[in-house]
C-alpha positions as CSV (number, residue, x, y, z in Angstrom):
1,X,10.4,36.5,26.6
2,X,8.4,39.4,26.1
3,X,4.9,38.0,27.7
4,X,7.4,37.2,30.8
5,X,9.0,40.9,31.4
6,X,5.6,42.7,30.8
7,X,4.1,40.2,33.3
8,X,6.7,41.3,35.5
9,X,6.2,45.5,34.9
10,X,9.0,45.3,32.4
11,X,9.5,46.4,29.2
12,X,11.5,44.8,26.7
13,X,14.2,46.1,24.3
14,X,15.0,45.1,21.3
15,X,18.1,45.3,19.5
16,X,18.9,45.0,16.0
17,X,22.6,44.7,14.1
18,X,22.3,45.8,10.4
19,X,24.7,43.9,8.5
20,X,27.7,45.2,6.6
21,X,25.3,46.7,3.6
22,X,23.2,48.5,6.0
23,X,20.3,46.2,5.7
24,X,18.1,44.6,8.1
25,X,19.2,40.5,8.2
26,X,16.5,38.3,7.2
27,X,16.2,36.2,10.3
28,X,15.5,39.7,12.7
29,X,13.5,40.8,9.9
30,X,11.0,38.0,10.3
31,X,11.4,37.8,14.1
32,X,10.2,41.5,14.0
33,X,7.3,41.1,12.3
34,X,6.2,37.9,13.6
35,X,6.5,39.9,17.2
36,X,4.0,42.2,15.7
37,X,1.5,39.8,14.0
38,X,1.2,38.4,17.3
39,X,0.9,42.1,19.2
40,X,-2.2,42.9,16.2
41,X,-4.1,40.2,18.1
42,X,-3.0,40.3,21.3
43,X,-1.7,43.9,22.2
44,X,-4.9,44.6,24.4
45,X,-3.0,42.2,27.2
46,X,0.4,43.9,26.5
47,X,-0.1,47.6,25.6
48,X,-1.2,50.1,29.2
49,X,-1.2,46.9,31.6
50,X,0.1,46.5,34.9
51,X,1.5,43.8,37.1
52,X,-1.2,41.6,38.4
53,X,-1.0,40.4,42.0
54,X,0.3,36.9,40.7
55,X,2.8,37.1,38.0
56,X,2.9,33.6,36.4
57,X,1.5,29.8,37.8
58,X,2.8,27.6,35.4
59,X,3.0,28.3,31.7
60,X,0.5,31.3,32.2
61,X,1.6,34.7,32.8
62,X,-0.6,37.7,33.9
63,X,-1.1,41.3,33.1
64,X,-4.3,43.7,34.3
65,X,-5.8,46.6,32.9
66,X,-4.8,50.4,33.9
67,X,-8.4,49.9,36.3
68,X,-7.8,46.5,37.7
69,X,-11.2,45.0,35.8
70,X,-9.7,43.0,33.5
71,X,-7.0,40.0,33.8
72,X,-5.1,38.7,30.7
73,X,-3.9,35.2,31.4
74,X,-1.4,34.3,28.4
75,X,-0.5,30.7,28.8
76,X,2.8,29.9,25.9
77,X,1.4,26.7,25.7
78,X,-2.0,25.6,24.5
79,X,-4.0,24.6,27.0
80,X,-6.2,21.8,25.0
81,X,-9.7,21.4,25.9
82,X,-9.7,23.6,29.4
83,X,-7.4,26.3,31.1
84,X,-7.6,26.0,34.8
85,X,-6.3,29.4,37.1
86,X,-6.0,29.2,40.1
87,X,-4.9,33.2,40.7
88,X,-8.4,34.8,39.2
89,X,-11.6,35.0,40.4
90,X,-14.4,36.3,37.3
91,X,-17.0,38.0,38.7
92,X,-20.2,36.7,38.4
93,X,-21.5,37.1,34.7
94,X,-18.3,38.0,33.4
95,X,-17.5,36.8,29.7
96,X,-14.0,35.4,28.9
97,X,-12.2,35.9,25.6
98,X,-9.8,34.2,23.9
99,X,-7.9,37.7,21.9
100,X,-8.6,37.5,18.3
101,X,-12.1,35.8,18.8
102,X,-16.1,37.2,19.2
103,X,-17.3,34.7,20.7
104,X,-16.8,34.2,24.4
105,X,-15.8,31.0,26.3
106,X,-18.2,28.9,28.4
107,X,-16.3,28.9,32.0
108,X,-17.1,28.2,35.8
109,X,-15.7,28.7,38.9
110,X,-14.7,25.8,40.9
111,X,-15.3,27.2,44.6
112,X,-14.2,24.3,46.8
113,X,-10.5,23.9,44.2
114,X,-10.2,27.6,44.0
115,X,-10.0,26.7,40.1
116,X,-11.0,29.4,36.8
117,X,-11.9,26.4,34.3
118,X,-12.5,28.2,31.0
119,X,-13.7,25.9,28.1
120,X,-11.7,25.4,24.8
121,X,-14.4,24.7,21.8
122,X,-13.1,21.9,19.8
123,X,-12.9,24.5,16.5
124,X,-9.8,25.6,18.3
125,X,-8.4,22.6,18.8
126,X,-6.6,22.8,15.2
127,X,-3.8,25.2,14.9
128,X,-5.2,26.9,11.5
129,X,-8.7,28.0,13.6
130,X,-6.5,29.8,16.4
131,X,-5.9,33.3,16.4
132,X,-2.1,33.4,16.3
133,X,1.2,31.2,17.5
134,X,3.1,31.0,20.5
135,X,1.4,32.5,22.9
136,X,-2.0,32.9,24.0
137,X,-4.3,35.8,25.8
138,X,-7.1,35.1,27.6
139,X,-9.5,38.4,28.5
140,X,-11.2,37.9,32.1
141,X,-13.5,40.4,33.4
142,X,-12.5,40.2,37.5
């Protein structure tokens, strides 16, 4: 939910009912802090961005940076060996990350689909070697 209202120039409230002793219930509790394990890793495609021309395609929604150069595609479901966009366009040379790795992925553009095929190494491939759960942010220089 909150990938989908920032992708849309929204922000999202959050509302929390302490319990009868004042405290915090358990199950908010951990939805709170797994919302901000995920934002440690992938806050750069939340935090200052703006709507990007396209909103979503698919299980990938988009935000841009305050100076329209960078794209963050963040797909909620794990795109297995290759993402494929249809909405961006890298610039030549650009490097693509995957937020909460160094290394960039291998990608290319696919000029007579219109398709942005960025490459998945197989060390990703296992959920323990990803970066976080549910969602997804993928940096693209544009």
């Amino acid at each position: 939910m909150l990938v989908d209202i920032v992708a849309r120039g929204g922000n999202l409230l959050l509302i929390v009912n302490l319990d009868g002793q004042g405290a915090l219930p358990v199950v908010q509790e951990n939805r709170l802090r797994d919302i901000g394990k995920w934002l440690k890793v992938n806050g750069e495609g939340i935090y200052g961005t703006r709507t990007y021309s396209t909103t979503s395609e698919g299980d990938v929604r988009y935000t841009c940076s305050k100076n329209n150069q960078i794209v963050y595609a963040i797909t909620t479901i794990w795109p297995g060996d290759k993402l494929e966009l249809k909405s961006v366009v890298p610039k030549s040379g650009s490097k693509i990350y995957l937020l909460g790795k160094e290394e960039p992925l291998k990608w290319s553009y696919d000029h007579a689909k219109g398709l942005t095929n960025i490459l998945i190494p197989d060390n990703l491939q296992k959920d323990v070697n990803r970066p976080c759960k549910y969602a997804y942010t993928f940096r693209i220089e544009i």
